[in-house]
C-alpha positions in Angstrom: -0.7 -18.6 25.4 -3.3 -15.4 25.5 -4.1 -13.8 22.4 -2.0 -11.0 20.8 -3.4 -7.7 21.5 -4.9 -6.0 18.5 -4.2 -2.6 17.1 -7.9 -1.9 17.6 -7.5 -2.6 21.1 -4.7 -1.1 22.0 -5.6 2.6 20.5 -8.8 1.9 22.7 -6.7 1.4 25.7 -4.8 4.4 24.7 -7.1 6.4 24.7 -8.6 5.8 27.9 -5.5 6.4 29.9 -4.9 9.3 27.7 -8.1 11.0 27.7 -7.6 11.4 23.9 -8.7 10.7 20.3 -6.3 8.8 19.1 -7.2 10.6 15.6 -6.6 13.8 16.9 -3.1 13.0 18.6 0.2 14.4 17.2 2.1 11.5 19.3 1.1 7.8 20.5 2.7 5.5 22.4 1.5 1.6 22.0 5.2 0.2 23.1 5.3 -2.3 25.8 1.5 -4.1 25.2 0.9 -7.3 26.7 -0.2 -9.4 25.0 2.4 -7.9 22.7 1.0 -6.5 19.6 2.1 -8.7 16.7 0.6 -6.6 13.2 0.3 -3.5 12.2 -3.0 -2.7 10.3 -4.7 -0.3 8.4 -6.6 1.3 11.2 -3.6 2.9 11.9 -4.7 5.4 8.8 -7.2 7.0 10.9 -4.0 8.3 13.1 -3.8 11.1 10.3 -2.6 13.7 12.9 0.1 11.7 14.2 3.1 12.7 14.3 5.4 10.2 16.3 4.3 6.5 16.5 6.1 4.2 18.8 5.0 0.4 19.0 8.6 -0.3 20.0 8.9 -3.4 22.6 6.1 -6.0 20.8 6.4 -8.7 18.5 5.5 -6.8 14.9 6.8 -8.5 11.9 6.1 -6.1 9.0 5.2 -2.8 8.6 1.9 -2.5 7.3 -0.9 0.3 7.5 0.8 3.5 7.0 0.2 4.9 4.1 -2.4 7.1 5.1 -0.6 8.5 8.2 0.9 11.6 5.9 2.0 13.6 9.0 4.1 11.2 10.2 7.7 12.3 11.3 9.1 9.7 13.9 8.4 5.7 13.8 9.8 3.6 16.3 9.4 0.0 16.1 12.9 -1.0 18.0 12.7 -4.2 19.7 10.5 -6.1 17.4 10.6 -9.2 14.9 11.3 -7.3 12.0 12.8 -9.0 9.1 12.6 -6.2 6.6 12.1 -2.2 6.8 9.6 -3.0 3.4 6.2 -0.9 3.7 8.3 2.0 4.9 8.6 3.4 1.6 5.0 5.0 1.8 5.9 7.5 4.0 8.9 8.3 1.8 8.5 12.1 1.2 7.7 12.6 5.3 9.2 10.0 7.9 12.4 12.1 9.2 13.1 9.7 11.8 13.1 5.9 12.0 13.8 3.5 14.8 14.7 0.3 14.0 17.1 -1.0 16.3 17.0 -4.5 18.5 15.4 -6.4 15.1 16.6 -9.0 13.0 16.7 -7.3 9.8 19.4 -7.7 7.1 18.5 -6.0 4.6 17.2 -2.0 4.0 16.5 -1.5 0.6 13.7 0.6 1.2 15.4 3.3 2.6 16.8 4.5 -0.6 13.2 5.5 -0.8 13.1 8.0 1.9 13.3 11.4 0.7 13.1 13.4 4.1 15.0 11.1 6.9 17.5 12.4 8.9 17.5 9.5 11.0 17.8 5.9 10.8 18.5 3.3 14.1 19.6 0.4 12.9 21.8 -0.7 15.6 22.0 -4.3 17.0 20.4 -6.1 13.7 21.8 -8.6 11.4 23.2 -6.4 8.6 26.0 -8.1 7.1 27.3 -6.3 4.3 29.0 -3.0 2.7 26.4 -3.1 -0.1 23.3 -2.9 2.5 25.2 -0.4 4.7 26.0 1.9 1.2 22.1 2.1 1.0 22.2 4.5 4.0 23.8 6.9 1.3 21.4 7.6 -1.0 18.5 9.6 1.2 19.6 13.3 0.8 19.1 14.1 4.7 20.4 11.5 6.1 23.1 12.7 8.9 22.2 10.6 11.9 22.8 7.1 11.7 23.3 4.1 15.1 24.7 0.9 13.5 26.6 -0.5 16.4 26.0 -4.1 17.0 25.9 -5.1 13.6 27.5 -8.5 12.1 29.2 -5.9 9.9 31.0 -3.6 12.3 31.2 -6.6 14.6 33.8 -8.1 12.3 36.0 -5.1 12.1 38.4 -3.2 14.3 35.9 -0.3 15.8 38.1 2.1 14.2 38.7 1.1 10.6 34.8 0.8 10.8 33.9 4.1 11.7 36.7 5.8 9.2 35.4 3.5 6.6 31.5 4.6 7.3 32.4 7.8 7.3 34.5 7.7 4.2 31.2 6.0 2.7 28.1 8.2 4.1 29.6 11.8 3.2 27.0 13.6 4.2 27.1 11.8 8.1 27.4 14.0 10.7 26.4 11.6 13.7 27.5 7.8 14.1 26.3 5.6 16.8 25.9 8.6 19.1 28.9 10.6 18.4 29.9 13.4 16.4 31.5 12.6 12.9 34.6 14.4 12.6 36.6 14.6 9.4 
């Protein structure tokens, strides 16, 4: 099997086709690499004008190599191994939005870490339980939320779901792509 494609080499690529500094871009895309990317690394602290970061559609397994990227508001790493949102948490008091979705994760402690998200796609992982779901109420800004697909909602009636996640995230205002009404 070829070698994964580094994060070295794919900001290389990137730029090429873009014409760009990647250390001067306020959004890069890196989804889709082949060989798939499979780490995150610190050279992704030179992005420090980025804005939006998608790796979404590779093979990462943690998130790693952020903590310099302070103007970071939009992550997506959808469609990925991820077991675990950990390493998030350095971009607490910035990251509005993060993409999560098509993972394996079952647990998001680390989101009660993230002062400034409004958004958080979580859909079609392995979260199981109201404990892990309650997490989602403790960031401040958090009004946007996609859970569908989980083992937790999958278990219930869809309605008795969404009037129970409602009833649980007060301050939602958007569930799995409709409006919350209450």
């Amino acid at each position: 099997m070829a070698k994964p494609t580094s994060m070295k080499d794919a900001l290389a690529r990137w730029e090429d086709r873009n014409k760009q500094e990647a250390a001067t871009a306020t959004e890069i895309g890196l989804q889709f690499q082949y060989p798939p990317l499979e780490k995150m690394d610190p050279i992704l602290n030179s992005l420090t004008e980025c804005q939006k970061l998608s790796l979404s559609s590779n093979m990462i397994e943690k998130i790693t190599g952020i903590s310099g990227m302070k103007n970071l508001r939009v992550l997506s790493l959808a469609r990925n191994n991820l077991k675990t949102i950990n390493g998030i948490e350095a971009l607490g008091e910035t990251l509005e939005e993060l993409w999560v979705s098509y993972n394996i994760i079952e647990k998001i402690k680390p989101i009660e870490s993230m002062k400034a998200l409004k958004v958080f796609y979580i859909s079609n992982n392995v979260i199981k339980e109201w404990a892990e779901f309650m997490r989602m109420a403790i960031p401040p800004n958090l009004v946007e939320i996609t859970f569908v697909g989980n083992i937790l909602n999958e278990n219930m009636d869809p309605a008795a779901f969404v009037a129970e996640a409602v009833r649980r995230l007060p301050n939602l205002k958007k569930l799995d792509g409709e409006p919350v009404i209450r």
